[in-house]
C-alpha positions in Angstrom: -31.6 -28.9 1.5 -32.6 -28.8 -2.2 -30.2 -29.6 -5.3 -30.1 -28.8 -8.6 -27.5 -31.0 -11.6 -25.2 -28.9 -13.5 -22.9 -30.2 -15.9 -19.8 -29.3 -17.7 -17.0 -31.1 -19.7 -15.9 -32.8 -16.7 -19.1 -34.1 -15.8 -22.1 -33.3 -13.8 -22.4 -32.1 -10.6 -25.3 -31.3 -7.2 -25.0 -27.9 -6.5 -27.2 -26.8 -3.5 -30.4 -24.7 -4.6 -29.5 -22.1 -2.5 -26.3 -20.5 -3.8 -25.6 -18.7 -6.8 -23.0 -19.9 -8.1 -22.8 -22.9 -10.7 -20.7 -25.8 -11.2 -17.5 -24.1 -12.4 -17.3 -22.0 -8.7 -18.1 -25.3 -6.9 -15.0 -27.3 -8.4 -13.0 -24.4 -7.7 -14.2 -24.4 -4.3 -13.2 -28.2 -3.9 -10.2 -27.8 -6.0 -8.5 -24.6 -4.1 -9.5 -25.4 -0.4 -6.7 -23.9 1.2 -8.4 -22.4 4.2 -6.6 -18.9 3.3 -8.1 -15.9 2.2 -10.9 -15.8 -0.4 -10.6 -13.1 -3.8 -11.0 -9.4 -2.4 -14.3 -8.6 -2.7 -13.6 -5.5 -4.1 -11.8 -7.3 -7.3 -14.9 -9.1 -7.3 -17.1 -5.8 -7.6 -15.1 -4.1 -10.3 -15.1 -7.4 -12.3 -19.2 -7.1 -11.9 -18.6 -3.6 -12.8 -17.1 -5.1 -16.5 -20.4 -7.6 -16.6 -22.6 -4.4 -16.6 -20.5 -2.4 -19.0 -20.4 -5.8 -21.2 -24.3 -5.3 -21.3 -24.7 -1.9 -21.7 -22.7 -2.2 -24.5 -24.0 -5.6 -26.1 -27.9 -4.2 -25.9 -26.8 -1.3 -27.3 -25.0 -3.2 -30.2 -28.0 -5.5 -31.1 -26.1 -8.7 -29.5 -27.8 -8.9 -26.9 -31.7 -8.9 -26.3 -32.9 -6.0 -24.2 -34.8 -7.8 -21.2 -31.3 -9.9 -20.8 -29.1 -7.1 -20.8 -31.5 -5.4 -18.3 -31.5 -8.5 -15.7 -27.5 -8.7 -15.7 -27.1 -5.2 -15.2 -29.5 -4.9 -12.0 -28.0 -8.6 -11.1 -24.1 -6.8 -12.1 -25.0 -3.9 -9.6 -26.4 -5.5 -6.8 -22.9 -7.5 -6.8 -21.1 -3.9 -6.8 -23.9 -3.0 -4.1 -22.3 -6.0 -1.9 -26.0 -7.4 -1.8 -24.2 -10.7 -2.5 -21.0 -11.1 -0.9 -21.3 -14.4 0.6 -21.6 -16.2 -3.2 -17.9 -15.5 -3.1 -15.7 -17.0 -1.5 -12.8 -19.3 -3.7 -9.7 -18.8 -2.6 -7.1 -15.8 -3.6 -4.9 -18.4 -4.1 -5.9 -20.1 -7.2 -4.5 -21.4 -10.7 -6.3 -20.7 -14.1 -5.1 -16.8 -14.5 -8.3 -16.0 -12.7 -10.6 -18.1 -14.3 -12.6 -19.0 -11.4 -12.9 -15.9 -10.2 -14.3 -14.3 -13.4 -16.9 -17.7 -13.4 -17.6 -17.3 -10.0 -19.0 -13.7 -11.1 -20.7 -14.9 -14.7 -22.3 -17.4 -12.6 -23.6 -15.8 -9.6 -24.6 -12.3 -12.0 -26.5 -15.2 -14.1 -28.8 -17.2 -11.8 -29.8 -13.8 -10.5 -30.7 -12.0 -13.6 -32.2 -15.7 -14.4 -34.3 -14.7 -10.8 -34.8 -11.6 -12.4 -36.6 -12.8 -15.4 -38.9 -15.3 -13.1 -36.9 -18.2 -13.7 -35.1 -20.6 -11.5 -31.8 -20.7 -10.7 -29.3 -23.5 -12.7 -31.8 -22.4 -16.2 -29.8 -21.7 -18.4 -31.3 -21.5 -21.5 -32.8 -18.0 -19.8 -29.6 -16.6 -19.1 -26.3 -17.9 -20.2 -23.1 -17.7 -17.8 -20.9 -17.7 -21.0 -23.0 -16.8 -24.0 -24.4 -14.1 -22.4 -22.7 -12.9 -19.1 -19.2 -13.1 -20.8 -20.6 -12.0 -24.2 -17.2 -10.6 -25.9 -14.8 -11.3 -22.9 -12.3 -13.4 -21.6 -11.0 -14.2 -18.3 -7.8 -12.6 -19.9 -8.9 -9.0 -20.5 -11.8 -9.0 -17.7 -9.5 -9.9 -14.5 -6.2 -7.4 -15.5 -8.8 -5.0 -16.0 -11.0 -5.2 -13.3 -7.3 -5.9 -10.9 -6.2 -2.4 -12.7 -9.8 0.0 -11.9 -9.4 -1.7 -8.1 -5.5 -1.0 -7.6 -6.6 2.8 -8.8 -9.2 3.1 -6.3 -6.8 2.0 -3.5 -3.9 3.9 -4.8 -6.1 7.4 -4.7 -7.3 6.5 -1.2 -3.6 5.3 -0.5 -2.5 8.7 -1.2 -5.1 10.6 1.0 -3.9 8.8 3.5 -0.1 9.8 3.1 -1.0 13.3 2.7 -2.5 13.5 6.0 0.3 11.7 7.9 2.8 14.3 5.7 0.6 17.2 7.2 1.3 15.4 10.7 4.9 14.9 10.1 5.2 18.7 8.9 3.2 20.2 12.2 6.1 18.4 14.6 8.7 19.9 12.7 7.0 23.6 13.2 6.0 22.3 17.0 9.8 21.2 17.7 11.5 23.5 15.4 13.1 25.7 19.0 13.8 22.4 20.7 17.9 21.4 19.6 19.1 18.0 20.2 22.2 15.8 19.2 22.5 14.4 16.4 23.6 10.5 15.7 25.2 9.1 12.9 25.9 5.3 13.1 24.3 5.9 16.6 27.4 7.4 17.4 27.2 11.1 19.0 27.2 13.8 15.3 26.1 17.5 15.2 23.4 19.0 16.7 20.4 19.4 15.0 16.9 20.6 15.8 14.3 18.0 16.7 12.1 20.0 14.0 14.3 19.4 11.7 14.1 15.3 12.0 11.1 15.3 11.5 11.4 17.5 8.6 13.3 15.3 6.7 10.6 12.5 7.6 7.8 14.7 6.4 9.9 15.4 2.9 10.7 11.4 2.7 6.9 10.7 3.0 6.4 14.0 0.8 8.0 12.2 -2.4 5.9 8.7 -1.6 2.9 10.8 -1.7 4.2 12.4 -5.1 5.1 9.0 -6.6 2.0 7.1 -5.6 -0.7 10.1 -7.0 1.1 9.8 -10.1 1.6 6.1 -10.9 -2.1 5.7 -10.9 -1.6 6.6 -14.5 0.6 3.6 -15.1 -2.6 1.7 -14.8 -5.6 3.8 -17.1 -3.7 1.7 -19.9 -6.5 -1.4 -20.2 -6.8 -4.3 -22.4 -10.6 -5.2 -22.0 -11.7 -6.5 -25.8 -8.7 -8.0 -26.1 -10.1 -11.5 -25.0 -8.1 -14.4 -24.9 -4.6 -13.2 -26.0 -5.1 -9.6 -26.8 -5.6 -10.2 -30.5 -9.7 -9.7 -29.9 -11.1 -12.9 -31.7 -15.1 -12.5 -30.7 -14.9 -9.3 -29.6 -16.3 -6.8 -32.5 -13.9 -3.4 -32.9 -16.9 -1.7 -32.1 -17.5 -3.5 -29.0 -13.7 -2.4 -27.9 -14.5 1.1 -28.1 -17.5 1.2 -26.9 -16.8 -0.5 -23.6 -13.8 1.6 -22.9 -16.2 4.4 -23.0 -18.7 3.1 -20.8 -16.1 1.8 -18.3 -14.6 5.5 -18.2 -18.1 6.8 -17.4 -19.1 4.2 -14.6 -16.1 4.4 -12.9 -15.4 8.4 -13.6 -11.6 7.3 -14.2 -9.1 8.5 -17.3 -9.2 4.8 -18.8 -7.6 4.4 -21.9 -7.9 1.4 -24.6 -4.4 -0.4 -24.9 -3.1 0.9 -28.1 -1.6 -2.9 -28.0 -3.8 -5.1 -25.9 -1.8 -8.4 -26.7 1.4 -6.4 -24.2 -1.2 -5.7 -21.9 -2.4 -8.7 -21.5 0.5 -11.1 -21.2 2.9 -8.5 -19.0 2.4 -7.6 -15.6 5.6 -5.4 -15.1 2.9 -2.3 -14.6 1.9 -4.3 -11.1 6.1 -4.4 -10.6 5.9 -0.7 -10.9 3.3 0.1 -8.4 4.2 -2.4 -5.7 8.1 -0.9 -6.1 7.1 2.1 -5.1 4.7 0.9 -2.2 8.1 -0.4 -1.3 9.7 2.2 -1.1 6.8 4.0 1.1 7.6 1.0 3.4 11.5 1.6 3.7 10.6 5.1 4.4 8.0 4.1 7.4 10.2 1.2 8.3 12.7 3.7 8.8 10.8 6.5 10.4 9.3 3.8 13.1 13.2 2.8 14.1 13.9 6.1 14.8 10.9 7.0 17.1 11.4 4.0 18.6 15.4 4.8 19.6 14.9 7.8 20.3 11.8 7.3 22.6 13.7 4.5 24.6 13.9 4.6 28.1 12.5 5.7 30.0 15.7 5.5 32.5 18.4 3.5 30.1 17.5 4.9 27.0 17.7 7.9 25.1 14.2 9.1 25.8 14.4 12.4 23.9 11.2 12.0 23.0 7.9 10.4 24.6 5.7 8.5 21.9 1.7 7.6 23.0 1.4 5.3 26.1 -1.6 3.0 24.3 -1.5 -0.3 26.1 0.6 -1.8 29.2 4.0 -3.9 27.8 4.4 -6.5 30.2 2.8 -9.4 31.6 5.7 -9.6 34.4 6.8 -6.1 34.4 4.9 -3.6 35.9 4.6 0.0 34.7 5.9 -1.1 31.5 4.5 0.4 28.4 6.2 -0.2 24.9 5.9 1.3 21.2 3.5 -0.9 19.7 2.0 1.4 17.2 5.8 2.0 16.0 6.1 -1.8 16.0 3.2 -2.2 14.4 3.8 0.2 11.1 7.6 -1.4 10.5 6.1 -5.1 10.5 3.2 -3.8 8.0 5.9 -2.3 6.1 7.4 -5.9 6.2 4.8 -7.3 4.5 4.3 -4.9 2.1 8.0 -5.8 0.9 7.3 -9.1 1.2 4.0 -8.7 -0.8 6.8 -6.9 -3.5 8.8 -10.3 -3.6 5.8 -12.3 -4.6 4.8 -9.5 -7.1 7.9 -9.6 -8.7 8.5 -13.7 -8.5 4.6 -14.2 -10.2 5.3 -11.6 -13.1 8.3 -12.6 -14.1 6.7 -16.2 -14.0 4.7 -15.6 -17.2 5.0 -17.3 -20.1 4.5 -16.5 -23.8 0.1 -14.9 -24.1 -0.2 -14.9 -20.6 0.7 -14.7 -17.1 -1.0 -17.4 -15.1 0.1 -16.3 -11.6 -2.1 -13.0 -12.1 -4.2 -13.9 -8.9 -1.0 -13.8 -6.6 -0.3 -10.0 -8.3 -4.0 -9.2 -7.2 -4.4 -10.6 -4.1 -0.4 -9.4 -2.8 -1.0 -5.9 -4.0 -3.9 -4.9 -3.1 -3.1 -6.5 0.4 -0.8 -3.8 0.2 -2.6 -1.3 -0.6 -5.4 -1.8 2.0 -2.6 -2.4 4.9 -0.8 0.5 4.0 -3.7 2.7 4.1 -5.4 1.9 7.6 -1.9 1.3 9.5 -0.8 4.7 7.9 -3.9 5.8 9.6 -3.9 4.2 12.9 0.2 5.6 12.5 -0.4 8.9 12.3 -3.6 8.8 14.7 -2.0 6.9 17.6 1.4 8.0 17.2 2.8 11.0 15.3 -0.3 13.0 15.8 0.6 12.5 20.3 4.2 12.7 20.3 6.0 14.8 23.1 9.9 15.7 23.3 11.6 15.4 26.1 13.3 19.2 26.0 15.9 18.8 29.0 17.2 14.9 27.8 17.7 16.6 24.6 19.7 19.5 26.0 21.2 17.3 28.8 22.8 14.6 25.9 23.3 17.7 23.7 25.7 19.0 25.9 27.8 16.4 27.1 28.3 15.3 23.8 32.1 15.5 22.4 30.8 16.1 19.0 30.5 19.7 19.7 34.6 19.9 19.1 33.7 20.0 15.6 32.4 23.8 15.3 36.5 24.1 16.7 38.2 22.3 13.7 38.4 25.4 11.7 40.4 27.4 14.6 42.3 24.6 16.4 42.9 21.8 13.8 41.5 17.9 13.6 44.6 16.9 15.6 44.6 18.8 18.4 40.6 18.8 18.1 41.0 14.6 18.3 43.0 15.4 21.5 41.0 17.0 23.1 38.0 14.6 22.9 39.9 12.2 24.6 41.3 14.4 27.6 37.2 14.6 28.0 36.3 11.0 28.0 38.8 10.0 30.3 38.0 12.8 32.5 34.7 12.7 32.3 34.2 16.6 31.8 32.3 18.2 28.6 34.0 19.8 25.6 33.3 23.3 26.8 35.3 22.8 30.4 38.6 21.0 28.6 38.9 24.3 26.3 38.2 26.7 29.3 40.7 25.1 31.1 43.3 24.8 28.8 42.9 28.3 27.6 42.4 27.5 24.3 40.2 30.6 23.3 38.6 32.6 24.9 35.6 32.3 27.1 33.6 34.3 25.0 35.2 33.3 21.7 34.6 29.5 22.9 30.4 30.2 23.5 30.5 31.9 20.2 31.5 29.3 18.5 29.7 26.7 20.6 26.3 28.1 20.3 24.5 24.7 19.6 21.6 26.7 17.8 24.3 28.2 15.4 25.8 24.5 14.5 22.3 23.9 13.3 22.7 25.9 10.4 25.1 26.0 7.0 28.5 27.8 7.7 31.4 28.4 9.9 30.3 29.4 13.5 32.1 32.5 15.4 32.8 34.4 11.5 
């Protein structure tokens, strides 16, 4: 195994002739060996896709010769092309605001377009990491940049991915919408309501995460590339600013916008807040949703079982036959981690101090580890699971209608006293609603079914008028 010396301020350093990379990715390597996750490779491509809009841009503006510019665009793309994944690999979990991560790219983009040009790799007087690669950038417009165009191309898949499991949720409450059930409040026995309509109110809670998630992509067009260090733009030309902006809308096909203000941009990260709030609330919703379906399909003998979810895998190691609701189980602890994603996204931005935020790769890696869970367990969700799902018609009528919650369609005609009493007579006798008020005569027979008419209670009014 050959090396080759590289220096830097620090000192010099062997790094193996057969990476990419350079001495300020190796130290990062030693320094951040945590054994956890390395920078999402898809940060890493859209922070390549900044190196080649750097050099479009600097060619074009006479900064930079043309057979350079040329060599870190086809090095730039064959990192988008994922041609050279395995030069990355520092940990998400870094200090620096990103620093390595943004060398890690120069440097690999440079010994490449150094390749490129018929050079060796480590020659820098060919190609520069800095001088060249990072011509009119800084870590601290490049990364929140790059972290922004990512987070956009998550969110839009993100929100695919909602609008099929809406569509899912919306077909159940046409499929169930003759099937009537009782209702549970405090999971205490309440009105009855149509299975339909459950999932009805699922599909409208999962309707307005959809909505909120399409549209807070535009929270995040708002980018401070040409900013450089602090957002003032020292060694970046204003012409450079604009020009890059441009290119960057064109190469990506997004609505990015120049930061009328790059120095906010740059040093707050309450846009990130934003977006992982509402992936929040997405997971309270599916948390939720995944409670339900998992009440209401217990059982099958001591449960509710008013509905059947997907048999996917056996339950027990000891107990045969069993089969429990692992793809229910599975969304709510995803939706876990998504809030607890939140927490660090919150804890890191408010962390920053005065030009800059130096928790930034926390924010990246937490959200878009939210972003990418959300997505596939939203599909596996709706495939597996709400897509399958089966009611269980006669438990629902069966629980419907020995329910004493039906006394409440009486209130109206017999009063919340003597209504209360009559709930009791039919606990302690063990008979349902409808026989305590044929017995005692309270209406009559045909009055009481009126009035009874679960399907009726469904719906706004006062049943029997």
């Amino acid at each position: 195994m050959g090396f080759r010396v590289e220096e830097d301020l620090l000192g010099k350093k062997n790094i193996e002739d057969s990476v990419y990379f350079g001495i300020n990715t190796q130290r990062a390597l030693e320094n951040f060996d945590l054994g956890s996750k390395s920078v999402n490779l898809d940060l890493i491509k859209d922070i390549a896709l900044i190196k080649k809009a750097a050099a479009i841009v600097n060619s074009n503006l006479k900064e930079l010769a043309e057979d350079k510019a040329h060599a870190i665009i086809i090095a730039s793309e064959e990192v988008i092309d994922g041609k050279l994944d395995d030069q990355f690999k520092i940990s998400a979990f870094q200090g620096g605001a990103g620093t390595s991560t943004n060398m890690n790219v120069n440097e690999v983009i440079t010994n490449r377009a150094i390749e490129i040009l018929g050079g060796k790799r480590g020659e820098y007087n060919i190609i520069h990491p800095l001088n060249n690669v990072n011509m009119s950038q800084s870590t601290n417009d490049v990364y929140p940049t790059a972290l922004r165009i990512t987070a956009i191309r998550k969110i839009r898949k993100l929100s695919s991915c909602i609008a099929e499991l809406q569509e899912e949720l919306q077909k159940k409450e046409n499929e169930f919408s003759d099937v009537i059930k009782l209702g549970r409040t405090q999971l205490m026995d309440a009105l009855p309501i149509m299975v339909g309509q459950e999932f009805g109110a699922y599909a409208k809670a999962i309707a307005r995460d959809r909505w909120r998630i399409y549209k807070v992509e535009e929270r995040l067009r708002e980018v401070n590339i040409g900013g450089t260090a602090i957002g003032t733009g020292l060694n970046a030309t204003n012409k450079f600013i604009y020009m890059i902006t441009d290119v960057l809308q064109d190469l990506t096909g997004f609505g990015i916008a120049r930061s009328d203000y790059p120095i906010d941009v740059t040093q707050n990260c309450d846009v990130f807040v934003e977006v992982s709030g509402l992936l929040k609330s997405l997971s309270v919703n599916l948390i939720k949703i995944s409670n339900d379906l998992r009440l209401l399909n217990s059982g099958p003998r001591g449960g509710i079982s008013e509905i059947v979810l997907p048999e996917v895998q056996a339950g027990s190691t000891i107990m045969p036959g069993k089969v429990n609701p692992v793809i229910a189980e599975m969304i709510a602890q995803v939706g876990m981690r998504v809030i607890a994603n939140d927490t660090a996204i919150t804890m890191a931005s408010a962390s920053g101090q005065l030009e800059l935020n130096a928790f930034t790769p926390l924010i990246a890696e937490s959200l878009l580890d939210s972003l990418e869970l959300l997505c596939r367990a939203i599909n596996v969700f709706n495939e597996k699971c709400i897509k399958d799902i089966k009611v269980n018609a006669a438990n629902c009528r069966k629980n419907l209608e020995r329910s004493t919650s039906l006394i409440t369609a009486l209130v109206k005609y017999i009063g919340y006293d003597t209504a209360s009493k009559i709930v009791q007579k039919s606990i302690k006798e063990d008979k349902t609603i409808k026989e305590i008020l044929i017995e005692e005569n309270t209406l009559s027979r045909e009055k009481i079914e009126e009035i009874m008419n679960p399907f009726v209670l469904t719906k706004p009014g006062i049943p029997g008028k």
